[in-house]
C-alpha positions as CSV (number, residue, x, y, z in Angstrom):
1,X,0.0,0.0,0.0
2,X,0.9,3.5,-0.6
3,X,2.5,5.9,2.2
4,X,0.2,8.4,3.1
5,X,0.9,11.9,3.1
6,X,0.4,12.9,6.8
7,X,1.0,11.4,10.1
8,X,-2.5,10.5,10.9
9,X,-3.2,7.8,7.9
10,X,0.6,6.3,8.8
11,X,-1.5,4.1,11.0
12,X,-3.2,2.3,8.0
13,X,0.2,0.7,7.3
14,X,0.0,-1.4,10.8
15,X,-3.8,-1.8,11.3
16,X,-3.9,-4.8,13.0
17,X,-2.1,-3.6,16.1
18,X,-3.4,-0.3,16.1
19,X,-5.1,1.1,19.5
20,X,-8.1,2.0,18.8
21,X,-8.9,5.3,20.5
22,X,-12.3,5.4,22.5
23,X,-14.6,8.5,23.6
24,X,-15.5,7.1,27.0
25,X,-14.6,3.7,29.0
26,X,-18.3,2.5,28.3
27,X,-17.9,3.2,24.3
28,X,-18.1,0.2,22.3
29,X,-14.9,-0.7,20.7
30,X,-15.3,-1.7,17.0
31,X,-13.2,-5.1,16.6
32,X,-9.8,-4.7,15.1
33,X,-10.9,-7.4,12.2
34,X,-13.6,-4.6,10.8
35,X,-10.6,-2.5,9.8
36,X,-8.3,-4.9,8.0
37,X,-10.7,-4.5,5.6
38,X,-9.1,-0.8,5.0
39,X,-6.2,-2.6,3.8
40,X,-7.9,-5.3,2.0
41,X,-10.7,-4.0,0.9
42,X,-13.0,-6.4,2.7
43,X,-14.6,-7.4,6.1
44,X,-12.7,-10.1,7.9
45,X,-15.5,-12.5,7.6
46,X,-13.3,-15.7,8.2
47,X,-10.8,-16.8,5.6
48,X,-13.5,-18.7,2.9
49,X,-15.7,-15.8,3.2
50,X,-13.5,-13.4,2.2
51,X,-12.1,-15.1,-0.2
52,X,-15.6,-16.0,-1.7
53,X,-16.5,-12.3,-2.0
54,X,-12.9,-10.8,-3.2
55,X,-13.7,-13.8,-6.3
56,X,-17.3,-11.8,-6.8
57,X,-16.0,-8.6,-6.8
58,X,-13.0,-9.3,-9.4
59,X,-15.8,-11.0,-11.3
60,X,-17.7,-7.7,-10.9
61,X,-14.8,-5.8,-11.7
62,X,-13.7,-7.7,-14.9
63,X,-17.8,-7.6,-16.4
64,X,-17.9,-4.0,-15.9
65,X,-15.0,-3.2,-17.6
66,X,-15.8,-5.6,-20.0
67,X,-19.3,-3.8,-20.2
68,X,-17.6,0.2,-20.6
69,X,-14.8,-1.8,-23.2
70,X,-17.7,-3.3,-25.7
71,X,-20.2,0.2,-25.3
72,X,-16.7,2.4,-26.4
73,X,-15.9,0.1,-29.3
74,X,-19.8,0.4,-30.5
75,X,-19.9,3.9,-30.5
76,X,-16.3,4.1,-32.2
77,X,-17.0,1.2,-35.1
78,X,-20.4,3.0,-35.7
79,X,-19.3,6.3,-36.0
80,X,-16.8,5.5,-38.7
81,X,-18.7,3.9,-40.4
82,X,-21.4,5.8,-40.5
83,X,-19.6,9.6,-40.5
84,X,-16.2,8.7,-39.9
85,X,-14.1,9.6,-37.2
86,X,-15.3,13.5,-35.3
87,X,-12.8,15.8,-33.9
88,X,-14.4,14.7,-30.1
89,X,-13.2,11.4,-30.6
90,X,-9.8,11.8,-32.1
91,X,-9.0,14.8,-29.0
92,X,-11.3,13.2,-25.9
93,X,-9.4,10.3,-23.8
94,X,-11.8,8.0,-23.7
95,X,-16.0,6.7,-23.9
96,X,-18.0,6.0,-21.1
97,X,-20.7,4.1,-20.8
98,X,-23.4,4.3,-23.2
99,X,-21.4,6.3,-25.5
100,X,-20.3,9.3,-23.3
101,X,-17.6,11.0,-24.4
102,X,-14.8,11.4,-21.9
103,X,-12.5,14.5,-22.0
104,X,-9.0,14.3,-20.5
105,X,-8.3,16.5,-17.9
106,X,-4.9,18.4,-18.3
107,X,-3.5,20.6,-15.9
108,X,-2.7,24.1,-17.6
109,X,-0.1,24.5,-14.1
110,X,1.3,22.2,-12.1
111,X,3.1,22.9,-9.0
112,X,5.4,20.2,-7.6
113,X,6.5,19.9,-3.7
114,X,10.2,20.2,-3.0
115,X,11.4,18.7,0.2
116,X,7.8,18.2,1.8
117,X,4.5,16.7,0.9
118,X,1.2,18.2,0.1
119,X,-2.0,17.2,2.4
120,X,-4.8,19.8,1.5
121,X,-5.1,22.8,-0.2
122,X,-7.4,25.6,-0.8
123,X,-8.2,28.4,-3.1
124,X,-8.8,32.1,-1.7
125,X,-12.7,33.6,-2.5
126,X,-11.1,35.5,-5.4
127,X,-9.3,32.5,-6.9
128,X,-6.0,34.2,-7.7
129,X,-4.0,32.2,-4.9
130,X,-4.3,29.0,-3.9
131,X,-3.0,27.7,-0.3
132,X,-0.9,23.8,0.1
133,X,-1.1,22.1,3.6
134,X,2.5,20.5,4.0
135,X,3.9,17.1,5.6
136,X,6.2,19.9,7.0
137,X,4.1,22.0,8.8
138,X,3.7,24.7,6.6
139,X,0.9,26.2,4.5
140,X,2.4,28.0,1.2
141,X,0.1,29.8,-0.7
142,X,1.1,30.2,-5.0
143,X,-0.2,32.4,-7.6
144,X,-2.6,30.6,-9.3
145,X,-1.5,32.1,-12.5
146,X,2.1,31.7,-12.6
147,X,2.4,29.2,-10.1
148,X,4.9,31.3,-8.0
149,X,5.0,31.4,-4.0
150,X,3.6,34.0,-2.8
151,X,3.4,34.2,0.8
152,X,4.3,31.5,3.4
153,X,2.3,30.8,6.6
154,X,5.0,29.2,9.3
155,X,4.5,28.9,13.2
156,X,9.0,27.9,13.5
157,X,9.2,31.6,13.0
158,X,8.2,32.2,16.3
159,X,10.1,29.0,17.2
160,X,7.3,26.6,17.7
161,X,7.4,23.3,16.7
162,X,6.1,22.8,13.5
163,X,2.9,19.3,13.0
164,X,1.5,18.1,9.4
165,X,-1.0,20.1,8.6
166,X,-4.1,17.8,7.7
167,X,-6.7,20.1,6.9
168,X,-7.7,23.9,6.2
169,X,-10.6,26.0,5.3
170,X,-10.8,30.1,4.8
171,X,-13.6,31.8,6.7
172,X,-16.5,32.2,4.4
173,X,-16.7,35.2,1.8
174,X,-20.6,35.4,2.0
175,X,-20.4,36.9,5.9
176,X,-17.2,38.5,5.5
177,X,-15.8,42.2,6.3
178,X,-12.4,43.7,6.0
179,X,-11.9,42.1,9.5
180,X,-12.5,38.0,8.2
181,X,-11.4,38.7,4.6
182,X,-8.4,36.0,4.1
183,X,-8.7,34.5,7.4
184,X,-7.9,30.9,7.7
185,X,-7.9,27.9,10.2
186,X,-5.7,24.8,9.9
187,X,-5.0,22.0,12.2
188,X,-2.7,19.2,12.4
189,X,-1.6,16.1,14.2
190,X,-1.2,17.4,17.2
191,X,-4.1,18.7,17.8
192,X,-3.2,22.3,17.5
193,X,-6.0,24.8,15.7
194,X,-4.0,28.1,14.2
195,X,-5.9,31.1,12.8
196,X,-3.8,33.1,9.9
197,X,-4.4,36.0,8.2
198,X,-3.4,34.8,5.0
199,X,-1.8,37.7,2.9
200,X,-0.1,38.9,5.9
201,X,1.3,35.6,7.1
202,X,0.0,36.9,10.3
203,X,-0.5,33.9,13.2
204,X,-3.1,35.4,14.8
205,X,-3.3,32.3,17.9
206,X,-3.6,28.8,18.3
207,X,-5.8,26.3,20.1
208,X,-4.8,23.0,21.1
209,X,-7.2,19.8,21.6
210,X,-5.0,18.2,24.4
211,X,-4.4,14.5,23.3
212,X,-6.1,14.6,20.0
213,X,-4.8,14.9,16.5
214,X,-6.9,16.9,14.0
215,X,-8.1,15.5,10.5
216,X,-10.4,17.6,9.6
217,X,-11.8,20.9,10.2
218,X,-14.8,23.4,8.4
219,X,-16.8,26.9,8.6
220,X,-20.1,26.8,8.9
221,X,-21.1,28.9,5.5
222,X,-21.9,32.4,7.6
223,X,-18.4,32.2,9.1
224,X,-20.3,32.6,12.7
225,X,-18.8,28.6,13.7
226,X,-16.7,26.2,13.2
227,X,-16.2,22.7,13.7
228,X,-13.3,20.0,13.9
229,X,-12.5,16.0,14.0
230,X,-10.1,13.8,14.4
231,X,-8.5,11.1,16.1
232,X,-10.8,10.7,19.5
233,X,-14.1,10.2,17.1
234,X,-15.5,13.4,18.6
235,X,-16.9,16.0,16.8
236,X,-15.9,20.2,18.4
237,X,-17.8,23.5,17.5
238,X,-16.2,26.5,18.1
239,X,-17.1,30.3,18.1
240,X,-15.9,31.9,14.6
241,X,-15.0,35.2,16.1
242,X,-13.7,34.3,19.5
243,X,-12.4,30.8,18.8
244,X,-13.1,29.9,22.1
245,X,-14.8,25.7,22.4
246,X,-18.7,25.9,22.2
247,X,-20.0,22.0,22.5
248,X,-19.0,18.9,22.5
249,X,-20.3,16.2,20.3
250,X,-19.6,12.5,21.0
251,X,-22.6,10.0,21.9
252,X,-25.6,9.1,19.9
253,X,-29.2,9.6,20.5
254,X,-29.2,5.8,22.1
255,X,-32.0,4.6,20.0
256,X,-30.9,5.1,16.3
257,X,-26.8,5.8,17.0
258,X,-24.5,5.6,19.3
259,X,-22.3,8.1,17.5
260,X,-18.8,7.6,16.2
261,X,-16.5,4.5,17.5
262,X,-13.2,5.5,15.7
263,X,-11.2,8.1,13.7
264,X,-13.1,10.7,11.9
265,X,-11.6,11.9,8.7
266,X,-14.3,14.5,7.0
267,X,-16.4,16.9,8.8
268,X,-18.7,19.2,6.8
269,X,-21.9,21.8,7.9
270,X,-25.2,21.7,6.3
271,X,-25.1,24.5,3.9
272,X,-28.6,25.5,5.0
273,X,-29.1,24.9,8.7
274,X,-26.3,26.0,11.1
275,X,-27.0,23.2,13.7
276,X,-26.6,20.3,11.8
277,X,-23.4,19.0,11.2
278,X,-22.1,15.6,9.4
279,X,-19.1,13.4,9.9
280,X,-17.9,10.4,8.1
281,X,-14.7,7.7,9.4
282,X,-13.1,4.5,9.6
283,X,-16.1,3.2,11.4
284,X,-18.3,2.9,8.6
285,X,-21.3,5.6,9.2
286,X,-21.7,9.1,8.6
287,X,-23.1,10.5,11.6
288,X,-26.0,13.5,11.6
289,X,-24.8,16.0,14.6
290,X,-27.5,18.4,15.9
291,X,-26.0,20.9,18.1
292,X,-29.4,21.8,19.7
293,X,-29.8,18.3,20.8
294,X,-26.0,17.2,21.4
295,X,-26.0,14.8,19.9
296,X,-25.7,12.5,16.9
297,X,-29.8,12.2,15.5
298,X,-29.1,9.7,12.6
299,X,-26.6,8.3,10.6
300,X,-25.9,6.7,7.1
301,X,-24.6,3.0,7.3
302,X,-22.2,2.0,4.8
303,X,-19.5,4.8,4.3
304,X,-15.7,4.1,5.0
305,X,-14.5,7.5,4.4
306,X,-10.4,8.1,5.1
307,X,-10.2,11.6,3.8
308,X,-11.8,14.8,2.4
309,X,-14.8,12.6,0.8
310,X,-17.9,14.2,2.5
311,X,-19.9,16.8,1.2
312,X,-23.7,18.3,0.9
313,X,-25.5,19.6,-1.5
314,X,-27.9,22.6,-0.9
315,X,-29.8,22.3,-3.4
316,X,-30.7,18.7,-4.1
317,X,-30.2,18.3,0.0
318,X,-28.1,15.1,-1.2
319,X,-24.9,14.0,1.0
320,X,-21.9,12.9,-1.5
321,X,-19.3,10.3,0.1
322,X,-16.4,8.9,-0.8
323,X,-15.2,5.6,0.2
324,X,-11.6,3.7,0.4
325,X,-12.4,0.4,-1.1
326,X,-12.8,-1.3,-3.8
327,X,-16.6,-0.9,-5.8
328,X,-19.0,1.0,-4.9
329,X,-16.7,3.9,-4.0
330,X,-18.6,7.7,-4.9
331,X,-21.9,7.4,-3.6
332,X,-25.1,10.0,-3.1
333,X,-27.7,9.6,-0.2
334,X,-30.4,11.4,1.0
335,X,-30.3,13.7,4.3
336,X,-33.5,13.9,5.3
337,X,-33.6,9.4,4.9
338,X,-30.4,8.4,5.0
339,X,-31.8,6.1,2.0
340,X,-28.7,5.5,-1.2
341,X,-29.7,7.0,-3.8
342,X,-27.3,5.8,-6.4
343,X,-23.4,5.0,-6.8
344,X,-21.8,6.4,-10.1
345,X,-19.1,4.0,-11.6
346,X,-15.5,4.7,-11.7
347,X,-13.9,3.8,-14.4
348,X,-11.7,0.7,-14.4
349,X,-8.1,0.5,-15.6
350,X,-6.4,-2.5,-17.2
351,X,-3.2,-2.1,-15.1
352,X,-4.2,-1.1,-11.7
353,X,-6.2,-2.2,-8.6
354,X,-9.4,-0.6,-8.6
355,X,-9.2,3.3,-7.4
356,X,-9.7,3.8,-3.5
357,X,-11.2,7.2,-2.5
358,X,-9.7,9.6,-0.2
359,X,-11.4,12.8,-1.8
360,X,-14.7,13.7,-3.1
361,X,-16.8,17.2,-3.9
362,X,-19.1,19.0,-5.2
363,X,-18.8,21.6,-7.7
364,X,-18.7,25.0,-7.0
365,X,-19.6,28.3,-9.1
366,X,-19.9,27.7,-12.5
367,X,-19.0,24.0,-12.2
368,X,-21.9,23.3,-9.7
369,X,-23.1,20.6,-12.3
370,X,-20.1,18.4,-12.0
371,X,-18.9,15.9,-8.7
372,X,-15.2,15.4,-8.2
373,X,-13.1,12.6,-6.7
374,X,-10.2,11.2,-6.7
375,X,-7.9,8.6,-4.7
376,X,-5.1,5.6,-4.8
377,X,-4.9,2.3,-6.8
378,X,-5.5,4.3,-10.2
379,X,-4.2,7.6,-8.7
380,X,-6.6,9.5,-10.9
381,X,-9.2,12.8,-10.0
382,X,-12.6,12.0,-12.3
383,X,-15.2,14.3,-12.8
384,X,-19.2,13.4,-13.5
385,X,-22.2,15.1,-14.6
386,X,-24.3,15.7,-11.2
387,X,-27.5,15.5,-13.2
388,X,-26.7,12.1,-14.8
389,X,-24.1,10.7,-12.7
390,X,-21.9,9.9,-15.8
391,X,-18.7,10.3,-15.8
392,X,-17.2,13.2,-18.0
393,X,-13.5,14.1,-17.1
394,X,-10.4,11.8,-16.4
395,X,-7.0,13.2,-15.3
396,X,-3.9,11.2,-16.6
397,X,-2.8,8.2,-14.3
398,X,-0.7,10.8,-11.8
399,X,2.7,9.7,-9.8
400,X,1.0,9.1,-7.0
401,X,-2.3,9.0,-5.4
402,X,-5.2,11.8,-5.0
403,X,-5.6,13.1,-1.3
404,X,-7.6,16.2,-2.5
405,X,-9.6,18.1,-4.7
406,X,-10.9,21.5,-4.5
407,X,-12.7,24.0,-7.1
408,X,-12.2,28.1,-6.7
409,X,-15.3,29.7,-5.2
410,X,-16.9,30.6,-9.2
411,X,-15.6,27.3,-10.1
412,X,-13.0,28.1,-13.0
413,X,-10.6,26.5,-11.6
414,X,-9.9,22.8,-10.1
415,X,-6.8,21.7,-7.9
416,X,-6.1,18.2,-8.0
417,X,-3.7,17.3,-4.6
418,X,-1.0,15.0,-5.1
419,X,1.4,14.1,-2.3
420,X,4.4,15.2,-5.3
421,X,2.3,18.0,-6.9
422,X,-0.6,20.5,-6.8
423,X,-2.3,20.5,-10.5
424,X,-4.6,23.4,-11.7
425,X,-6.8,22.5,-14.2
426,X,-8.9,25.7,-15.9
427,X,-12.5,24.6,-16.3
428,X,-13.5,26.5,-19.4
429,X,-12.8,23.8,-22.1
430,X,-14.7,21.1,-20.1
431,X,-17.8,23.1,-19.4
432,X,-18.4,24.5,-22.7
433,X,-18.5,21.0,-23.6
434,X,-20.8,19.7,-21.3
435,X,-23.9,18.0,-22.8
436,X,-27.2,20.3,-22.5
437,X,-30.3,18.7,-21.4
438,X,-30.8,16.6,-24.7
439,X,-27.1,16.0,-24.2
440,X,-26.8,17.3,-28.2
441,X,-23.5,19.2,-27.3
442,X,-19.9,17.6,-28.0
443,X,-16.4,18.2,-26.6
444,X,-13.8,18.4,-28.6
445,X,-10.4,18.8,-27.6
446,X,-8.7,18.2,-24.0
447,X,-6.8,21.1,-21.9
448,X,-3.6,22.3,-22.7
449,X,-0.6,21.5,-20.6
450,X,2.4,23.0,-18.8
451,X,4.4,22.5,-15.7
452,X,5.6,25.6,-14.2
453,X,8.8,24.8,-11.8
454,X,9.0,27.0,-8.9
């Protein structure tokens, strides 16, 4: 298996003597055997068992890509003969299913990580800089132009010791004032929280969650909270303007959930109510947090999610998760029932194991009809039509795997995180080819390229 690019998923590599970490000394422990199946994919179900269902799903595997293989070569022998070859199919990557064309994603800049490793990254509200988490404890924010660093956000200046940063998030631009404009909280694994002001590198203070490392963290839309998770399985809100702790959120409602019982990698707001808060880990659920309540209210079974691969839509109040295995990965539930709604197909590769998610998201801006995601095994970010679930963008297979994707807040631009590189690819091409709603429209040529050293 892969190294990952930050302390915290390190303890993937040894998962069978792994400690699991517990809320409370009455907290159910989940069994040790649930989580080999991180590394193999499966549930320890005794060694015939799992060896019956790995059989099914390579069989699964092998007809589907069977399935997409014979539905490509259709459309191709019956365009030539019928019109001959169009300009869409000599410039696009690959088909999809049922025909779809599939443009390939090409970065127009790539920045590459010297000495360090990226974990996260985010784009400022006006899109012209984009900020990397580092392996090193540093958050370097580049031009997202030119690909130049432009300003560097680093606690060993004041001669504290520097933690992987695992997560960011920039207060939000729909509540902000001079005062929050380019304001930003990361954490890392030790669970320290710092707030920046990003185009002054100022370190405006730091919180520390005493025993806990921090995976994730996220503003509530209004900028007026924020919450955080990590290693402990508990979710924190906390004041937006003071950053002083609000609540506490760790059992379940004791009818429905009993909350999380290990790590929690992705924590995300409702868009549209400020109590409500989701979570998704290495125990398979996403919980439903309700601050007014305090506690978790429901939560969606089946979900192994091991990075940034949780997200909600406003509008079509769906959930989007993203799951480390092998089928089934990028699914869509719905909030209110907790009911699957569908899972879109990945597209399978000849020479790789099937791709396990770490990252997944909805579009933002002008790209708020397309879902992104990306992880290991294929180490490729994909892109589908929201609407019809198809898949419509593939990035080249990349040096290593996807940890994290993000789009700029109108949605021109998408950042694919690689532990090596950062890649920027400029939305334009992709969207005026998108297929309208009698999917008449064609693409025809992929991105242009360059790699800008820095």
């Amino acid at each position: 298996m892969e190294s990952f690019p930050f302390n915290f998923m390190e303890c993937a590599k040894d998962l069978k003597s792994d400690t699991l970490h517990t809320t409370t000394g009455n907290k159910n422990i989940m069994e040790l055997s649930e989580f080999t199946g991180l590394v193999e994919g499966l549930a320890q179900l005794g060694v015939e068992e799992e060896l019956a269902i790995e059989a099914e799903e390579e069989l699964e595997y092998a007809a589907m890509k069977v399935s997409l293989a014979d539905a490509a070569a259709e459309r191709i022998e019956s365009s030539s003969t019928q019109h001959g070859p169009t300009s869409a199919e000599e410039d696009c990557s690959s088909h999809g299913a049922a025909g779809t064309s599939v443009l390939l994603l090409r970065p127009v800049l790539t920045i590459p990580m010297q000495k360090k490793e990226a974990s996260c990254s985010r784009f400022l509200d006006n899109g012209d800089f984009l900020a990397i988490g580092t392996s090193a404890g540093t958050i370097e924010i580049y031009n997202a132009v030119n690909g130049r660093i432009t300003f560097m956000l680093d606690i060993g200046r004041k001669g504290q010791r520097k933690w992987s940063c695992t997560s960011m998030c920039f207060h939000p631009a729909l509540n902000s004032s001079a005062s929050t404009q380019n304001l930003l909280v990361s954490c890392d694994t030790n669970g320290q929280i710092h707030h920046w002001h990003a185009t002054s590198e100022m370190h405006l203070g730091m919180t520390k969650e005493e025993g806990n490392e921090i995976y994730a963290v996220d503003f509530h839309p209004i900028g007026v909270k924020f919450a955080t998770a990590g290693l402990d399985s508990k979710v924190r809100i906390y004041d937006g303007v003071t950053q002083k702790p609000l609540q506490i959120l760790s059992e379940g409602n004791g009818t429905t959930t009993a909350g999380h019982s290990n790590r929690v990698f992705a924590v995300k707001w409702h868009p549209a109510d400020i109590h409500i808060t989701l979570s998704g880990g290495w125990d398979n659920t996403t919980q439903v947090w309700d601050a007014r309540v305090g506690c978790s209210v429901r939560s969606i079974y089946g979900t192994l999610i091991c990075g940034d691969a949780l997200a909600i839509d406003a509008g079509s109040n769906r959930v989007l998760t993203g799951s480390w295995r092998r089928s089934d990965q990028l699914q869509e539930w719905d909030y209110g029932s907790g009911q699957l709604i569908r899972s879109m197909i990945w597209p399978p590769s000849e020479d790789t194991e099937p791709c396990r998610l770490y990252t997944a998201v909805y579009g933002r801006g002008v790209s708020n009809k397309l879902i992104g995601a990306g992880g290991s095994g294929t180490n490729q970010a994909c892109l589908f039509n929201h609407e019809t679930g198809q898949l419509v963008g593939q990035s080249p297979v990349l040096d290593t795997a996807v940890y994290g994707m993000c789009f700029s807040a109108d949605g021109s631009l998408l950042a694919v995180t690689t532990a090596t590189a950062v890649h920027i690819v400029a939305m334009e091409n992709l969207l005026s080819r998108m297929p309208d709603a009698e999917g008449t429209k064609q693409w025809s040529h992929s991105f242009l390229h360059h790699s800008i050293l820095v």
